[in-house]
GUVEX-468163 format. One line per 4 residues: their letters; for each residue x negated, y, z of N, C-alpha, C. Coordinates in pm, whole numbers, padded with zeros to 5 digits. Layout:
# residues N
a> X:Y:Z:X:Y:Z:X:Y:Z; ...
***
This chain:
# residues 349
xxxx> -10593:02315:10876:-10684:02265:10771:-10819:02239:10834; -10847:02139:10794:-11020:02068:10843:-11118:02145:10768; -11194:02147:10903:-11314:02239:10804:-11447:02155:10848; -11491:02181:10687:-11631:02060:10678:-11741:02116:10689
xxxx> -11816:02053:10758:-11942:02101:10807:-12061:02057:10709; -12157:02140:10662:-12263:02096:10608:-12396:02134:10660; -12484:02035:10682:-12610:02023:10735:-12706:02104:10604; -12758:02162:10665:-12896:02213:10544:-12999:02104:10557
xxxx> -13045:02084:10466:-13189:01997:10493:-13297:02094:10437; -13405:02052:10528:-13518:02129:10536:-13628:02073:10450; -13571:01957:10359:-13673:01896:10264:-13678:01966:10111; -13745:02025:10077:-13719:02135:09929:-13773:02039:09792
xxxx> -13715:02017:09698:-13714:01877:09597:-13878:01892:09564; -13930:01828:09471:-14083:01847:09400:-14077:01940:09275; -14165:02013:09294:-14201:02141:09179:-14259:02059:09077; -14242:02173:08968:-14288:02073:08803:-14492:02102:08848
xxxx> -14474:02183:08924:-14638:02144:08948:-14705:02065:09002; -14662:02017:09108:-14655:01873:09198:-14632:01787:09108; -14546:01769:08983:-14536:01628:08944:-14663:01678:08834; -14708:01751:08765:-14780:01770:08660:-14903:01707:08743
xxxx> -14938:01716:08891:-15051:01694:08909:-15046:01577:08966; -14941:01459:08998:-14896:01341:09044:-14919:01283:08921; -14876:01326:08794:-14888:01265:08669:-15025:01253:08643; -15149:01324:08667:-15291:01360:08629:-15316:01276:08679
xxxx> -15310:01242:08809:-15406:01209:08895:-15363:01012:08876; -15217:01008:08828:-15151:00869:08791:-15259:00819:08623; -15246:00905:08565:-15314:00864:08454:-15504:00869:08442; -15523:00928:08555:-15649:00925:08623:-15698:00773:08620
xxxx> -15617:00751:08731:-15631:00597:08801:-15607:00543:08670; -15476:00495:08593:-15499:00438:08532:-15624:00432:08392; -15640:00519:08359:-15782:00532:08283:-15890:00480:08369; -15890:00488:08486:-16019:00381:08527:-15988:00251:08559
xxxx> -15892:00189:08537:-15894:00084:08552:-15873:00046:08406; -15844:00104:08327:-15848:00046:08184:-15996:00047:08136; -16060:00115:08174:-16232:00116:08173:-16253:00032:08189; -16256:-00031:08353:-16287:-00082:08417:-16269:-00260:08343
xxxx> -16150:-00274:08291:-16133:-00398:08238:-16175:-00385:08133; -16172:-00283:08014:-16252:-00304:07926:-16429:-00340:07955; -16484:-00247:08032:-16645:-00323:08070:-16651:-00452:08101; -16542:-00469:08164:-16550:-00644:08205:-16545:-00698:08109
xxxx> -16455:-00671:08014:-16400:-00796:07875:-16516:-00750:07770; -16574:-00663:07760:-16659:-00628:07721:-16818:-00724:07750; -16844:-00701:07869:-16962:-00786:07913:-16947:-00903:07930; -16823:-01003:07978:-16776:-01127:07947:-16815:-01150:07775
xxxx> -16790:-01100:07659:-16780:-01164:07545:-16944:-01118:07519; -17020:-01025:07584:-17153:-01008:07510:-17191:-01151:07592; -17165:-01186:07728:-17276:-01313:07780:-17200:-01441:07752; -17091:-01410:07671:-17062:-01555:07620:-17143:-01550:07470
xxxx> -17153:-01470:07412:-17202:-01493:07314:-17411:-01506:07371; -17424:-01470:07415:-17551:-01450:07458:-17568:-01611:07491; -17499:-01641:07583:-17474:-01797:07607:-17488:-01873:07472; -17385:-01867:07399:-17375:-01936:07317:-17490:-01907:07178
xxxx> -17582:-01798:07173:-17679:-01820:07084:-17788:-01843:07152; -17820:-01851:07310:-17898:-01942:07326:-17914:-02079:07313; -17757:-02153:07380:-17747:-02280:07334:-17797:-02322:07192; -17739:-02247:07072:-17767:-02260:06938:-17936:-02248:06913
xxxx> -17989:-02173:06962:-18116:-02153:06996:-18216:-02291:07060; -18166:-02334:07185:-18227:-02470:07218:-18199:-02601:07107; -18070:-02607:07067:-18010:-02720:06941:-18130:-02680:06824; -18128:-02579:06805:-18226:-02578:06697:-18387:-02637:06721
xxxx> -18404:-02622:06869:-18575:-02632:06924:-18565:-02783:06912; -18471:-02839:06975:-18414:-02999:06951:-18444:-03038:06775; -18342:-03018:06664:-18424:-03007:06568:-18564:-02997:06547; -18658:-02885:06583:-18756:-02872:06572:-18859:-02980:06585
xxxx> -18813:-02996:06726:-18900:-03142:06842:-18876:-03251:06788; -18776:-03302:06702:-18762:-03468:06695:-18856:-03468:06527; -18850:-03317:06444:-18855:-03339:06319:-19020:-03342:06294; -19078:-03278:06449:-19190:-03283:06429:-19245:-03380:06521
xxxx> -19193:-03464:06585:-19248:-03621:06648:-19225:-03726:06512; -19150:-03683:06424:-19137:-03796:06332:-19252:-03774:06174; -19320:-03632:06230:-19392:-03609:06116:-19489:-03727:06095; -19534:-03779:05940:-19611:-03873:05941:-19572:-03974:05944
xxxx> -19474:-04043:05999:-19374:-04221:06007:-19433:-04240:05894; -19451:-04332:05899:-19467:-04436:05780:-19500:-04362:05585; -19587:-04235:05615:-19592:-04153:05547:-19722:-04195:05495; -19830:-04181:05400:-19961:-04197:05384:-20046:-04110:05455
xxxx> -20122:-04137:05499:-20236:-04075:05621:-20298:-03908:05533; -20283:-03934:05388:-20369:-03852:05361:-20235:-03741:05280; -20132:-03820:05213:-20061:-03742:05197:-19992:-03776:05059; -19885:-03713:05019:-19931:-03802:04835:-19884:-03652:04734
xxxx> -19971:-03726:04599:-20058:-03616:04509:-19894:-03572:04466; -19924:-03459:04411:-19808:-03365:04359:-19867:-03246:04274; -19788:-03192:04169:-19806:-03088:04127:-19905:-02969:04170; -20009:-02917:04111:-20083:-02777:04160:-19986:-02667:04195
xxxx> -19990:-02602:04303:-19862:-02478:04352:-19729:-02531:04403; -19739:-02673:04400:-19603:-02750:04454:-19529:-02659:04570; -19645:-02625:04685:-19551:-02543:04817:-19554:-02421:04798; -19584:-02376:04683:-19571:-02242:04626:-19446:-02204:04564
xxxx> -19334:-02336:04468:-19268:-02348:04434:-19143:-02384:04475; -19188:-02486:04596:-19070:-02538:04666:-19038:-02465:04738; -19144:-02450:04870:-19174:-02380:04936:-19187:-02201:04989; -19208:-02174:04877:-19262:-02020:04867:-19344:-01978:04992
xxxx> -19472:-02104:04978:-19615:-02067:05072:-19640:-01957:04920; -19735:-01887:04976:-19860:-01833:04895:-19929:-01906:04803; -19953:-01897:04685:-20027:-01995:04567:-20153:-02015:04596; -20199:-02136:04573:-20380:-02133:04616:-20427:-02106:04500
xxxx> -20545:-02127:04540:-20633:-02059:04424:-20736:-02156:04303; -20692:-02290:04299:-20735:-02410:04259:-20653:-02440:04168; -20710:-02504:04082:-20578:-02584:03974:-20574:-02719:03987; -20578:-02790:04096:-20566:-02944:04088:-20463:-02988:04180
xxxx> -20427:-03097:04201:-20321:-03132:04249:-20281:-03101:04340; -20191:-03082:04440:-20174:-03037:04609:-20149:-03165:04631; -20192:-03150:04786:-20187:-03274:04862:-20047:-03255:04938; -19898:-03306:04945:-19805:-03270:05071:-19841:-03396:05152
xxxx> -19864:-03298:05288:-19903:-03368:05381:-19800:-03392:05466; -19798:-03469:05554:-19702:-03509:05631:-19628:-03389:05723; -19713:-03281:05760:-19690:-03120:05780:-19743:-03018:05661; -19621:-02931:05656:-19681:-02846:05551:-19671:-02691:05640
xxxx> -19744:-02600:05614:-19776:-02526:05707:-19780:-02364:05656; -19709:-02261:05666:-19682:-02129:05625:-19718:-02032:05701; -19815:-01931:05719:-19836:-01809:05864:-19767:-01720:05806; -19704:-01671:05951:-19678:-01554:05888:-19629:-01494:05730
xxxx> -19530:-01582:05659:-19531:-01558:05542:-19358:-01519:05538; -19280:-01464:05575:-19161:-01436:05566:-19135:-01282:05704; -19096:-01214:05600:-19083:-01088:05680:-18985:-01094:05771; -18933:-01030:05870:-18819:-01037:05972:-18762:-00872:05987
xxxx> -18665:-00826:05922:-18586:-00723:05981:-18565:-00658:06122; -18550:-00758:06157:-18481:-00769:06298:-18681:-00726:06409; -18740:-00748:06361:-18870:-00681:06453:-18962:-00643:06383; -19003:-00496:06371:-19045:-00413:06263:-19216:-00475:06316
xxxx> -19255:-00499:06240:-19392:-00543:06168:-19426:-00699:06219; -19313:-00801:06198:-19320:-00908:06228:-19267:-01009:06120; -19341:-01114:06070:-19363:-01172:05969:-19374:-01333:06031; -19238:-01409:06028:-19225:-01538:06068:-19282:-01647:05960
xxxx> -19321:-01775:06097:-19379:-01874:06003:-19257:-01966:05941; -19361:-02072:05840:-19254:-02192:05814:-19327:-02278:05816; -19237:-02419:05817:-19298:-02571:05815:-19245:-02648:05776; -19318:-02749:05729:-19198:-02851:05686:-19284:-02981:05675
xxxx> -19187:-03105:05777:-19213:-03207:05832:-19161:-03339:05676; -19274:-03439:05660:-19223:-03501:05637:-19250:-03630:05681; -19155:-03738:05638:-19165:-03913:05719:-19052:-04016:05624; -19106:-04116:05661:-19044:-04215:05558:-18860:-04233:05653
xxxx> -18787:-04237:05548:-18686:-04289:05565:-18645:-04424:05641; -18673:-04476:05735:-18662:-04595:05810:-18484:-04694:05774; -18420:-04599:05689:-18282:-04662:05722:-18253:-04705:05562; -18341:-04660:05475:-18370:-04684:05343:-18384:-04895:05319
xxxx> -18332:-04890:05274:-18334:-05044:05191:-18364:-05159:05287; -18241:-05110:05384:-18255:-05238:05519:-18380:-05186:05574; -18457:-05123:05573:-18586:-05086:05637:-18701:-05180:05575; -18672:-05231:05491:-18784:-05286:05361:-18815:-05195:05263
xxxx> -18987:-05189:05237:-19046:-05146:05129:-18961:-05196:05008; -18943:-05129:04911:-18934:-05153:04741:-19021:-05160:04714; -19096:-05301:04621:-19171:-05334:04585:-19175:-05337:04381; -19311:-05266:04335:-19287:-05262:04175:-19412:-05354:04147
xxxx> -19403:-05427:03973:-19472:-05488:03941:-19585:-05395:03836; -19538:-05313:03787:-19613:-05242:03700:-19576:-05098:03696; -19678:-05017:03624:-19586:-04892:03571:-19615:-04907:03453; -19517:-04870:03363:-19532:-04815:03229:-19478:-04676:03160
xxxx> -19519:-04641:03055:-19443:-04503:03021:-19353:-04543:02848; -19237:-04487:02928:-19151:-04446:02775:-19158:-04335:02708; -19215:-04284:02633:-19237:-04153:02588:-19308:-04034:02679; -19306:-03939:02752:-19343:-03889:02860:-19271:-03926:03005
xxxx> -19200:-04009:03004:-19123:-04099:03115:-19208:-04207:03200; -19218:-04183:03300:-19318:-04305:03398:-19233:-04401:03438; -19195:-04528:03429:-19094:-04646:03460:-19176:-04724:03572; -19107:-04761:03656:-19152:-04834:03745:-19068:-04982:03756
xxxx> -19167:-05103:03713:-19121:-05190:03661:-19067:-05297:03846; -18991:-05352:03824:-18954:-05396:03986:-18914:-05542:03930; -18963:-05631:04057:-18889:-05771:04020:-18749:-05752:04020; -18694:-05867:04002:-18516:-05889:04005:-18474:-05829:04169
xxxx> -18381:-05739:04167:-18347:-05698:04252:-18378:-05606:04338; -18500:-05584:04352:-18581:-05494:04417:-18521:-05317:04441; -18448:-05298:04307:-18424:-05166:04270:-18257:-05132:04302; -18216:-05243:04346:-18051:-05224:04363:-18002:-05037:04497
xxxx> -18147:-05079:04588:-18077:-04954:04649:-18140:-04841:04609; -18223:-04824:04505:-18304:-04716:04425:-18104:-04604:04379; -18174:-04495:04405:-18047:-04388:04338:-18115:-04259:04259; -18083:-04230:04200:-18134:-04063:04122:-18131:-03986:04213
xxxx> -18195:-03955:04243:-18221:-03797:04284:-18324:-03839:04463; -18321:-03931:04496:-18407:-04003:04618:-18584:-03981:04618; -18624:-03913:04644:-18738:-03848:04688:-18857:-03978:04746; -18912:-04048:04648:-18996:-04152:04738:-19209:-04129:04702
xxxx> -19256:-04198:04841:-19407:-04187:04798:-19457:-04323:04753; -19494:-04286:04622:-19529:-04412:04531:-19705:-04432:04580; -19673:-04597:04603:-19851:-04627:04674:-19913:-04752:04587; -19943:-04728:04460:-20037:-04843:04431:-20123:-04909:04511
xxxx> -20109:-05047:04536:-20241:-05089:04599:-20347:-05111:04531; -20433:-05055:04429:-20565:-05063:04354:-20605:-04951:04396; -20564:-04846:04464:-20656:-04685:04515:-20559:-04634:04588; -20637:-04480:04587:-20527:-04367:04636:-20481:-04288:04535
xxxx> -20407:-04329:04476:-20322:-04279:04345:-20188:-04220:04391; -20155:-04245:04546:-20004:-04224:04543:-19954:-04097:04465; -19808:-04136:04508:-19763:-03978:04441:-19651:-03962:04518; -19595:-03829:04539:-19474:-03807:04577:-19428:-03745:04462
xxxx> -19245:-03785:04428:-19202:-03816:04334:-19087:-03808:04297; -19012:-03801:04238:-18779:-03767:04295:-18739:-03843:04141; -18670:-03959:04141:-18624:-04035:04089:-18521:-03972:03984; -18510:-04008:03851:-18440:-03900:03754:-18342:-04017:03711
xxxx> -18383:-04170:03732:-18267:-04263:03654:-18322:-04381:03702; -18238:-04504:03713:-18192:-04655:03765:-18139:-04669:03635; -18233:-04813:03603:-18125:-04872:03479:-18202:-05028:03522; -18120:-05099:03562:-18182:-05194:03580:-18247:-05273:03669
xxxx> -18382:-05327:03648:-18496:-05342:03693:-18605:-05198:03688; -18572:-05119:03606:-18677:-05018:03576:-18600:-04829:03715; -18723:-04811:03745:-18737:-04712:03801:-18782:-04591:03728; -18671:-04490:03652:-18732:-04380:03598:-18810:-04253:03697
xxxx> -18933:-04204:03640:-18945:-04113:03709:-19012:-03979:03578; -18895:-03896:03560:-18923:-03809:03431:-18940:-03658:03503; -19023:-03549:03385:-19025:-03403:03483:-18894:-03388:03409; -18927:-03240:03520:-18793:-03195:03499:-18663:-03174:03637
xxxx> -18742:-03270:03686:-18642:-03309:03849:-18644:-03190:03924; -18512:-03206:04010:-18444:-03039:04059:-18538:-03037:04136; -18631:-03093:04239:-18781:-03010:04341:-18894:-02980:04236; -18897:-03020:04120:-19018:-03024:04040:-19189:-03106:04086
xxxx> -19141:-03227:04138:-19227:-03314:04185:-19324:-03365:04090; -19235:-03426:03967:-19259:-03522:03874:-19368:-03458:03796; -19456:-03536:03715:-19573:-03514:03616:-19540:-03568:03493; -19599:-03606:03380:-19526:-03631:03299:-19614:-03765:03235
xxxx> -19601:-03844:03214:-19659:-03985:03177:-19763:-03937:03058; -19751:-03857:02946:-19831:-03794:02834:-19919:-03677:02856; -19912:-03663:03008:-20043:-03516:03046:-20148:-03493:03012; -20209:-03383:03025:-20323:-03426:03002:-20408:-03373:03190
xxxx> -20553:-03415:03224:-20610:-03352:03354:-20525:-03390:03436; -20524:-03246:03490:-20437:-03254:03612:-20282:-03241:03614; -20258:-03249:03458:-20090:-03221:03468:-20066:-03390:03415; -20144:-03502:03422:-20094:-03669:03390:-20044:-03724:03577
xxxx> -19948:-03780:03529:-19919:-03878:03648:-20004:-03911:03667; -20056:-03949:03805:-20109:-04071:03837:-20102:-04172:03838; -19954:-04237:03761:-19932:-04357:03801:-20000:-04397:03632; -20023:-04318:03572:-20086:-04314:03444:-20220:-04267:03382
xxxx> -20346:-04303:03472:-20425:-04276:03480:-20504:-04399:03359; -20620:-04302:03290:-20657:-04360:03222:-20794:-04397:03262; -20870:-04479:03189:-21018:-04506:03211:-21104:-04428:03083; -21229:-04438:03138:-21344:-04354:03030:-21336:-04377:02905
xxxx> -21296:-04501:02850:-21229:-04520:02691:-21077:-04427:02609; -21045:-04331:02758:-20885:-04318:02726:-20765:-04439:02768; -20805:-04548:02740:-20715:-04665:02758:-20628:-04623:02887; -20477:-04669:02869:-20404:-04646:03046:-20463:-04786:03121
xxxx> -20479:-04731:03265:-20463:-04849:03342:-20344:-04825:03421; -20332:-04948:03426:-20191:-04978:03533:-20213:-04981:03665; -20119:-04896:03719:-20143:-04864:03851:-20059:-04948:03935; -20046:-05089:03922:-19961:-05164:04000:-20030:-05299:04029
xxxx> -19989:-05396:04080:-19854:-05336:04157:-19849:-05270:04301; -19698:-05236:04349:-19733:-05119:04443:-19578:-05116:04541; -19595:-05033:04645:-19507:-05004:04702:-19396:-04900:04721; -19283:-04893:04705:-19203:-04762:04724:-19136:-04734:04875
xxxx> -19162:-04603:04950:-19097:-04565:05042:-19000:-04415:04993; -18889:-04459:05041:-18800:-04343:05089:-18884:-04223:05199; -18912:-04115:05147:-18893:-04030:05187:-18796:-03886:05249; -18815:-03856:05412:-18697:-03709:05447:-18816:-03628:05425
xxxx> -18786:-03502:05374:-18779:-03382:05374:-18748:-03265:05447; -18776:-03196:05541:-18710:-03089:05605:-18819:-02944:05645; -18759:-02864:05588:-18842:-02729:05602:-18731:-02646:05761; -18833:-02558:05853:-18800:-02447:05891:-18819:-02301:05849
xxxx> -18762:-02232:05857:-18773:-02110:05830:-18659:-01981:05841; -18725:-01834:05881:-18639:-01728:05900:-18615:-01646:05788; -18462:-01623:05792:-18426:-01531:05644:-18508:-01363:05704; -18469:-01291:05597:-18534:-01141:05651:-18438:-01078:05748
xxxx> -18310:-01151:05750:-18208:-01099:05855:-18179:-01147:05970; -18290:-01270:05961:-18286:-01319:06134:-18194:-01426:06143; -18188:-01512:06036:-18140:-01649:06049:-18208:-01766:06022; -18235:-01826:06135:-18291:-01962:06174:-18222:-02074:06031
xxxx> -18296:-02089:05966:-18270:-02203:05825:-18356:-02355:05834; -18248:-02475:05850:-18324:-02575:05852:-18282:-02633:05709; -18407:-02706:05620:-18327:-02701:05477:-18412:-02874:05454; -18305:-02924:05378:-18312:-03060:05363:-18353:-03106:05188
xxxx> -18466:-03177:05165:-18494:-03151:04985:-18479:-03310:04961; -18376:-03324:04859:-18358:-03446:04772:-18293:-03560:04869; -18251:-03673:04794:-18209:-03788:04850:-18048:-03729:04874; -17993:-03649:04789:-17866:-03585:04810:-17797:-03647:04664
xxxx> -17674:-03636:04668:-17567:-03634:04551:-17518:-03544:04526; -17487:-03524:04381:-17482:-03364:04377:-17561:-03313:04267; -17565:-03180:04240:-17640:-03095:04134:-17732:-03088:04223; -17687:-02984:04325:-17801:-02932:04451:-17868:-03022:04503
xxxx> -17997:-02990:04536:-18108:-03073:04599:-18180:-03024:04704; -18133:-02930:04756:-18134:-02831:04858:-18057:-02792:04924; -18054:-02923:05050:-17949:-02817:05147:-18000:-02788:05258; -17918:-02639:05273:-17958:-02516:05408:-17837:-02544:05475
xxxx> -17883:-02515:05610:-17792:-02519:05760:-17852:-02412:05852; -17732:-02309:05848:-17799:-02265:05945:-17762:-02267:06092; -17924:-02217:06187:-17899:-02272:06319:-17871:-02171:06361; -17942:-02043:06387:-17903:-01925:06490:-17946:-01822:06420
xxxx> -17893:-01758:06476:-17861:-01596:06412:-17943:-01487:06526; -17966:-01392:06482:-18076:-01295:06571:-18201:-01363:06614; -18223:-01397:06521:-18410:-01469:06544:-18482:-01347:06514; -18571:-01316:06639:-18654:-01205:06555:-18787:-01252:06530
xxxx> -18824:-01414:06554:-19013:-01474:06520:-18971:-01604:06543; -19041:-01670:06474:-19050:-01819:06450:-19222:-01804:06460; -19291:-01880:06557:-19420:-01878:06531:-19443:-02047:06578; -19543:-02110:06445:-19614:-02237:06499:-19757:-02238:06525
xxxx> -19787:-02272:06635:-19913:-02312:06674:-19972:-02403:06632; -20107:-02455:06611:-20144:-02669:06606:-20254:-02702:06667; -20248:-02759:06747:-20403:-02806:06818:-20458:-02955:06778; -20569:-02899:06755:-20654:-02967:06639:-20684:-03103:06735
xxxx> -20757:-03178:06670:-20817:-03313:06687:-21008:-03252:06755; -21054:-03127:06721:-21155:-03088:06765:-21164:-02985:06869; -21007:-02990:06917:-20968:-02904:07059:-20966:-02771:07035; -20934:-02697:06905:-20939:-02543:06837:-20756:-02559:06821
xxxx> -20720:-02423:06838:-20595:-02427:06849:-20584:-02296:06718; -20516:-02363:06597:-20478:-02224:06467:-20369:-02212:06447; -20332:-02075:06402:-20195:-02107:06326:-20185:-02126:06187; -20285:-02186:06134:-20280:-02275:06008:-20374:-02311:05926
xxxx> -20388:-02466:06007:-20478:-02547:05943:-20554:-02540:05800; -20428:-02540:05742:-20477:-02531:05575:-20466:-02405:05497; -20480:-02312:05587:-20458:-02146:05532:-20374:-02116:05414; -20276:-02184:05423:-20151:-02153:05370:-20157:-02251:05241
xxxx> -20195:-02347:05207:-20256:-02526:05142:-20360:-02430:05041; -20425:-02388:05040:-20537:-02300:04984:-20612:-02421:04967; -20618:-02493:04873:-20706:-02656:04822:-20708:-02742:04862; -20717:-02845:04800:-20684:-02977:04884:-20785:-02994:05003
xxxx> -20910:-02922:05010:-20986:-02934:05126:-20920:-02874:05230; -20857:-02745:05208:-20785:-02725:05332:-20682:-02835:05375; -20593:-02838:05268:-20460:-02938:05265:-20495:-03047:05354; -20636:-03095:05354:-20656:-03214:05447:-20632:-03194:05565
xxxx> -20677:-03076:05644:-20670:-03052:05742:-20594:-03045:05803; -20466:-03064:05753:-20340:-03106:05827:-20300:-03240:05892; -20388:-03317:05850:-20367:-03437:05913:-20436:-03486:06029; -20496:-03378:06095:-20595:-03369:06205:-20510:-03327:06332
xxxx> -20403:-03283:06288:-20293:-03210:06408:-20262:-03283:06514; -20329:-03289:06614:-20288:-03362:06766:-20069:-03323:06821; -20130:-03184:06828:-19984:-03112:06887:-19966:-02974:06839; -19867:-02963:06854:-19770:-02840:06782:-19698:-02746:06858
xxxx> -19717:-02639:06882:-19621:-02547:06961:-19534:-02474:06881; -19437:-02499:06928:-19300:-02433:06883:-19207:-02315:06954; -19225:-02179:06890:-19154:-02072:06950:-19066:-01974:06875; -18975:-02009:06956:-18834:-01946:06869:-18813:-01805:06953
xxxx> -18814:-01682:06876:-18766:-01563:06956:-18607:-01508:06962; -18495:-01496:07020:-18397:-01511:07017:-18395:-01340:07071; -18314:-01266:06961:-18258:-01123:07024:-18126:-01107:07030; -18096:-01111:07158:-17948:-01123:07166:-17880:-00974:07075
xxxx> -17758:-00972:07129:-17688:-00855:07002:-17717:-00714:07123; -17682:-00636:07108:-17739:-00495:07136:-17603:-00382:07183; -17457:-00490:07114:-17392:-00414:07109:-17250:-00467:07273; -17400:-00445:07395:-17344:-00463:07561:-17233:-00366:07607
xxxx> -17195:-00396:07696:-17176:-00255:07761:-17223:-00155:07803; -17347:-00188:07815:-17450:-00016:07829:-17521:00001:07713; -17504:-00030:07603:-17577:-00029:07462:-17723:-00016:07493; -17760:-00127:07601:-17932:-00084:07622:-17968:-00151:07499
xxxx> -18113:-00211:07486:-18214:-00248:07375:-18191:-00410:07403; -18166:-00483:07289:-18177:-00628:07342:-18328:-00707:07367; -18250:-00761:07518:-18397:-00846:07548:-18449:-00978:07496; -18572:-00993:07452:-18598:-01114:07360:-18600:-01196:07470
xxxx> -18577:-01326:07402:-18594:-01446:07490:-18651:-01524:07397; -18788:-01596:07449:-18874:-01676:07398:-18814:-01849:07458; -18809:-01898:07383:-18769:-02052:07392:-18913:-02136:07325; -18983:-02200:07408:-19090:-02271:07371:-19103:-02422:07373
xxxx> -19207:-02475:07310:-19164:-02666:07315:-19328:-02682:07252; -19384:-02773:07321:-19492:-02838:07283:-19473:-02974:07253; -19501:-03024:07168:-19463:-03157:07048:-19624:-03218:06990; -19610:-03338:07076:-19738:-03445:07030:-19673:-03487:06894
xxxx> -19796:-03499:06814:-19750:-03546:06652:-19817:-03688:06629; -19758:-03780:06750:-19868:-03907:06709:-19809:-03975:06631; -19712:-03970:06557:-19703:-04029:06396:-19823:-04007:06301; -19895:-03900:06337:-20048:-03873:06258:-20119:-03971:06252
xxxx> -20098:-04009:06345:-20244:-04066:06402:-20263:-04226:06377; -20166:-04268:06284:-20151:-04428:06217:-20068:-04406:06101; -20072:-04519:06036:-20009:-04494:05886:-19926:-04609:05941; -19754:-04612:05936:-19698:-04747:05977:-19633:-04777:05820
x> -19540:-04939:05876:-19575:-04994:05690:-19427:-04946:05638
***
């Protein structure tokens, strides 16, 4: 009978303690590399987003820059008459302290009047640019022959045809040529040849043809007998509209008034998110640099003073989000733009 030989081996298998600590040291490693890719995917999506609300950030300065090179186009030099508290209402500037008409000027101008969340004792500005519509009625004035009133209704009488691209709700500055009567104004009805302009309109522009002082149209101005005179004939421009401004939560709002279809006459877009200051500068025509000409339209004497504006500085504060991979403090980034306003500086037709 064969006899079988067996070799001993001198290799002794692995103890449950050896693997308990092969296992530690396995789930070791892998916990740092699961770190490790989380910080990455982590800091990848904070600087894409960081990226991407700066971009949103410059698009908006873009906005800013074209809306304030176009301030003034073909706008009246001095501005046209409107309601007492008009940018108090539209606007929500601060109320002045006068009861006569406000002047909207081709810039309208807010300090510091909107609180900001996002940077504790910081209070962003607003503005709002306006300019004639250039794409309005083939780029021809509307021309009227008279005004008259239907009851408290101001009609604006137009030759044949004149009124075909007139629409309700279109925002225009009415310019008699016998003075400076203009008015800015938002169209309530088209019938015709006749141009209604009744209060009541969703910006609250309109005056009312039966006023009395300072609450009568101008286009219904009377003489020292009482008698109306007629304020025609005259010219109509299409007017844009556009305000800036920061919510209290740090959203960049560019908002568009009238010349819309629709109930609403107000539309908001917003540009960027984590704004913690919107501040405008203006450098004057007498080389003084304020942040607001007309101390918030505090009388039409101030109100004038807006039309003196050479250039405009524009600064947007951008706080990125906070929530990095090292949860440090977010760093502001200032985005700046200096903007000549020589639409001021001529009245075009």
């Amino acid at each position: 009978m064969s006899q079988k030989l067996y070799k001993k081996s001198n290799q002794a298998g692995m103890t449950l303690i050896e693997m308990l600590i092969s296992m530690t040291v396995f789930l070791i490693a892998v916990g740092a590399v699961f770190g490790l890719l989380k910080f990455a995917t982590l800091q990848k999506k904070t600087a894409s987003n960081r990226t991407d609300q700066l971009q949103s950030a410059r698009l908006a300065l873009e906005y800013l820059r074209r809306d304030a090179l176009n301030a003034g186009f073909g706008y009246h030099r001095t501005g046209g008459n409107a309601p007492d508290n008009i940018a108090n209402s539209l606007f929500s500037i601060p109320p002045d302290p006068d009861v006569e008409r406000d002047l909207v000027t081709s810039i309208v101008a807010g300090n510091n009047i909107n609180p900001n969340a996002l940077s504790s004792g910081v209070s962003t500005d607003f503005v709002s640019f306006l300019s004639r519509d250039p794409n309005f009625n083939n780029g021809n004035l509307v021309n009227y022959d008279s005004a008259s009133k239907s009851g408290n209704v101001v009609e604006l009488n137009t030759p044949n045809g004149e009124a075909a691209n007139c629409a309700v709700n279109d925002v225009y500055l009415i310019e008699p040529k016998s003075g400076t009567t203009q008015i800015i104004a938002m169209v309530t009805g088209v019938s015709g040849n006749k141009i209604r302009i009744a209060m009541g309109d969703p910006l609250g522009l309109n005056q009312s043809a039966t006023g009395t002082g300072e609450n009568l149209n101008l286009l219904m101005t009377t003489d020292s007998d009482g008698d109306l005179i007629n304020n025609g004939p005259g010219s109509i421009k299409k007017v844009n509209i556009v305000s800036y401004s920061v919510t209290n939560d740090g959203i960049l709002l560019r908002k568009v008034y009238g010349n819309q279809t629709g109930t609403s006459q107000i539309e908001s877009r917003e540009l960027v998110y984590g704004v913690g200051d919107l501040q405008i500068r203006y450098f004057m025509e007498d080389g003084t640099v304020v942040d607001n000409p007309s101390s918030n339209q505090s009388g039409r004497t101030n109100q004038l003073k807006m039309n003196s504006i050479v250039q405009v500085q524009l600064s947007v504060t951008v706080l990125p989000s906070a929530d990095g991979p090292d949860n440090a403090p977010p760093t502001p980034v200032i985005i700046r733009e200096y903007v000549s306003t020589r639409n001021l500086r001529y009245e075009a037709s």
